[in-house]
N, C-alpha and C positions, 0 to 999 in steps of 0.2 A: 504494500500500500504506500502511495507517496503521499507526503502533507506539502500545500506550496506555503512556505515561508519567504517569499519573496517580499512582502512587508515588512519581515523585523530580520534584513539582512541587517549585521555589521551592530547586534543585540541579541544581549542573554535571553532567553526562551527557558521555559519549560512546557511538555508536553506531558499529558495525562491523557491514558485510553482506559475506560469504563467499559464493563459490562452492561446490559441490560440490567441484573439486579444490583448495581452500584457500586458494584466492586469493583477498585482502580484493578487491573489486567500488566499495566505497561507505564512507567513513567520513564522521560529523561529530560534530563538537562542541558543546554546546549551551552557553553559558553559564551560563544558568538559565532551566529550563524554565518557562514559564510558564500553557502551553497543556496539557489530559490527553492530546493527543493530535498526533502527528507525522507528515505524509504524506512519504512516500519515491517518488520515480517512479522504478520497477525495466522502465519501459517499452524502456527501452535492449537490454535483455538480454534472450536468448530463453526459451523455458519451461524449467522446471528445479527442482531445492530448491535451498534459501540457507540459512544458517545467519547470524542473527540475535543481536547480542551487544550488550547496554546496560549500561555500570559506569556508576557514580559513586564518589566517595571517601566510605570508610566504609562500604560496605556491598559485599554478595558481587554478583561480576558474572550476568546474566541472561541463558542462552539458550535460543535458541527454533529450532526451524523453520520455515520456509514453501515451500509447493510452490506456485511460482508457473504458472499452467497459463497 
């Protein structure tokens, strides 16, 4: 799965992926993005939605879904 991070190039990130039942699955930290784009392998886990969440500092955190089939 890729996330585009192309907003908070050259800024600390952290990402959080959810389960359905609320359970964080996946978190990291990025130091400083430097790449627009972030691959996550969600291969672990079976099909489902997630619930997708990118802050940085300074600015409002970011979610998303995904239905991962």
């Amino acid at each position: 799965m890729n996330i585009d991070l192309e907003d908070y190039e050259g800024r600390a990130v952290r990402i959080e992926i959810y389960s359905m039942l609320g359970q964080m699955v996946r978190f990291m930290e990025i130091d400083e993005v430097q790449a627009p784009v972030v691959q996550v392998d969600l291969s672990e886990y079976e099909a489902g939605a997630f619930l997708i969440r990118v802050s940085t500092e300074g600015a409002p955190s970011v979610t998303k879904w995904l239905d991962k089939k």
